[in-house]
N, C-alpha and C positions, 0 to 999 in steps of 0.2 A: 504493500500500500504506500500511497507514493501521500508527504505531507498535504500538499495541497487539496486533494480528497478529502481530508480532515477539517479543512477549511471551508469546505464548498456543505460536509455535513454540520459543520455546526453555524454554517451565516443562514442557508437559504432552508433547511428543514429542523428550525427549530423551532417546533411546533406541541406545544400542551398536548401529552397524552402519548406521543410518539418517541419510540426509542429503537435508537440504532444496536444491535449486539456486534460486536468486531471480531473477528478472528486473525491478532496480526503476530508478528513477531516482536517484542517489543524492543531488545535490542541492536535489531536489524533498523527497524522503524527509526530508533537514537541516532542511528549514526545518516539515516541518510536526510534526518533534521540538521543533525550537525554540519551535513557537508554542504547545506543551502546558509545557513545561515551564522555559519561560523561556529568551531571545536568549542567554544567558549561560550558557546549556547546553553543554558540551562533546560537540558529537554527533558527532564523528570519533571521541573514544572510544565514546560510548554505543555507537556502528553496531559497532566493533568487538567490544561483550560477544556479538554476536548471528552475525556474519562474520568466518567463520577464512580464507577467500579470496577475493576480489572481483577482478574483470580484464572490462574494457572490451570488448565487443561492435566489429568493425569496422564503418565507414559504409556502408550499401548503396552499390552502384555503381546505382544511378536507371536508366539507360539501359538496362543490361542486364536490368533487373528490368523495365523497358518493353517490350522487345523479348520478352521469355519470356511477357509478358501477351498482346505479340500475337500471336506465333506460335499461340501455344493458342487465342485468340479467334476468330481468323481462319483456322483448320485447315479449318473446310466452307466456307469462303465463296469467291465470286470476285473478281479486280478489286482486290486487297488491297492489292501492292503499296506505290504511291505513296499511299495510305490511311494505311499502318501508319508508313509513312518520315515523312510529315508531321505525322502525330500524333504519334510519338517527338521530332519535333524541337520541337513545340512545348509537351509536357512539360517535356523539358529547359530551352528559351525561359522559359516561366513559373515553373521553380521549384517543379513539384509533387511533394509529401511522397509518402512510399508511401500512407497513408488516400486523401489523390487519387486517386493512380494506382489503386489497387484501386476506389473510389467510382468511377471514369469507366470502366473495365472491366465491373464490372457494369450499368450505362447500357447499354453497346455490346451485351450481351449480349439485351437485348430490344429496342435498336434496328434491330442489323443485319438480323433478319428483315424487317425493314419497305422496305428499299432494295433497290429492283429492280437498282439495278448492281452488288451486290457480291452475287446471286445468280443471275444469266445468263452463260455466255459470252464473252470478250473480242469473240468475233467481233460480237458485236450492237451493240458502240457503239465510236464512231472516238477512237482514244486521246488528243486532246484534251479530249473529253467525259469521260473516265476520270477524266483529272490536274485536270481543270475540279471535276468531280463531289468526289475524294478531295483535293483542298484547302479546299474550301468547307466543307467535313464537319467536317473536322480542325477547320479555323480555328475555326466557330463552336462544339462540342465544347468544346474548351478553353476558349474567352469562357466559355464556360458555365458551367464549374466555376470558373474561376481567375478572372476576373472579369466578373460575373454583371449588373452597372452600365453597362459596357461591352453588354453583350450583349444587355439588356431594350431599351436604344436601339436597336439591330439592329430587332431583332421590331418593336418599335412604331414602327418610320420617326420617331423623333425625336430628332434630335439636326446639328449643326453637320457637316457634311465634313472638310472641313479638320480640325478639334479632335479627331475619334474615330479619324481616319487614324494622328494624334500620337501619341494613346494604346494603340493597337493593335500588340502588338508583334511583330514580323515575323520569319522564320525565315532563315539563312543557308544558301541552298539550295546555291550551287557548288561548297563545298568540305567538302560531307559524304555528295553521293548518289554520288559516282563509281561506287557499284556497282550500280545503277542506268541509268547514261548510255543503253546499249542497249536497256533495257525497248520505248522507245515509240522507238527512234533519235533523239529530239531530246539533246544536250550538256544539263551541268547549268545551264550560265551560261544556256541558254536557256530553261532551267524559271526559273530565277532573275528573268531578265525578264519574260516570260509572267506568273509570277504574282506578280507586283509590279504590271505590270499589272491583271491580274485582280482584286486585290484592290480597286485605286482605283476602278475602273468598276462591280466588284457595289456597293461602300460607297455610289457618287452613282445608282445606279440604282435602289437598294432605297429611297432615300431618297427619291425620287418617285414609285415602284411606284402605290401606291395611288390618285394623282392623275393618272394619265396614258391617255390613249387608246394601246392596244397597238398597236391595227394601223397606229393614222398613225405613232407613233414607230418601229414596225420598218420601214415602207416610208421614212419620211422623213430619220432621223436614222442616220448609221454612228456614231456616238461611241459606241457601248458594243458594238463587236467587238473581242474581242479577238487579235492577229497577232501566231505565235510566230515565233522565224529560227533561224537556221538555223546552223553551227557559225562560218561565215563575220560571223555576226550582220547579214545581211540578211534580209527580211522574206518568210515564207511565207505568203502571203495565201490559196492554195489551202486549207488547210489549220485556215483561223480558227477561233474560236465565235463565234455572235454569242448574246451573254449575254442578249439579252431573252426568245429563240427557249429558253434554257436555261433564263431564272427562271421563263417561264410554263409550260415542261413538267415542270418540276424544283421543287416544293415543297418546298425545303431543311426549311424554318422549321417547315413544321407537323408535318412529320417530324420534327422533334426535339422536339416539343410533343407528339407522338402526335394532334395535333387530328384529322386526314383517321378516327381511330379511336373516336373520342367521338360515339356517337349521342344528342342534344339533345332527339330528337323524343319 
């Protein structure tokens, strides 16, 4: 709100019975009095010729303003679940303002049409492929908005291992999904390792995607399966993904780019 506004409500609508409510910044407001009318301006009084009550707005609670975006967002969809859990968490993780959070809500809003798993069935895909699918989403989602530098490295395979792993900031899965634990039966410590997992093996896989022979590295190479356990924290091997079998049937990337949607010809 620009001073002069303030002058125009208090000359020409000042009228018995009628009152303005403001929603401004008040310290923003200060300074850009100060910069009209000089640093030396007493603008705690000036604001007061114009404000007979001012009182502070509380801080949104973020999370739960996250959770109510999802609930509505994801009201027709399927598969939501561990979707909306890891995207709240990684809200929270990154530190995003409400403009975020509404900015990356309306994203999801023309995304989610375009993903087959959160429009089919649980029964059609085995609940690793779910938690596989609904972390990778989140993860890169977030890069995307919160940081974007991070995230253009993802897409275009370049960047160091080790360096973007550092900078990538990771969620603390055990001790906020408890209500959750039963979704898919695995414990949260075990989502916790899985995709700690998960995350290292798509980072070093994505990063030589585009250089490598598919079919020799699926039949030759197991380093990019990933094996969740079990509460006992031994190893359920019945049960894996193998992540290459995932990234070649699973185009995360250009799903989020709408590429697979862009006719060229």
């Amino acid at each position: 709100m620009e001073p002069e506004l303030l002058e125009v409500i208090k000359h020409l609508f000042n009228i018995e019975g009628f009152a303005f409510i403001l929603s401004i910044d008040k310290e923003q407001l200060s300074h850009s009095i100060s910069s009209i009318y000089g640093t030396n301006m007493d603008t705690i009084g000036y604001l007061g010729r114009f404000l007979d009550i001012d009182f502070q707005l509380p801080h949104p609670d973020l999370r739960a303003y996250s959770q109510l975006k999802s609930d509505l967002t994801f009201s027709h969809y399927k598969n939501t679940n561990y979707f909306s859990f890891f995207l709240i968490e990684f809200i929270h993780t990154y530190n995003c303002s409400l403009r975020d959070i509404n900015k990356l809500y309306n994203y999801l809003d023309l995304l989610l049409p375009l993903i087959p798993e959160f429009n089919k069935e649980f029964s059609t895909y085995q609940p690793l492929y779910l938690i596989t699918t609904a972390y990778l989403y989140a993860l890169l989602i977030i890069l995307k908005f919160k940081a974007p530098m991070i995230y253009n490295q993802i897409i275009n395979k370049n960047y160091d291992i080790e360096t973007i792993l550092g900078e990538i900031q990771t969620i603390d899965i055990k001790d906020s999904m408890t209500h959750l634990d039963q979704t898919f039966g695995f414990s949260s410590t075990s989502i916790q390792l899985f995709t700690d997992q998960l995350l290292k093996k798509y980072i070093a896989l994505n990063r030589i995607s585009n250089k490598i022979n598919w079919t020799y590295i699926a039949e030759e190479n197991d380093d990019f399966i990933v094996i969740p356990t079990n509460r006992q924290g031994n190893p359920i091997p019945s049960v894996r993904v193998e992540l290459i079998n995932f990234f070649t049937d699973n185009n995360i990337q250009s799903k989020l780019e709408f590429v697979d949607y862009f006719n060229l010809e």
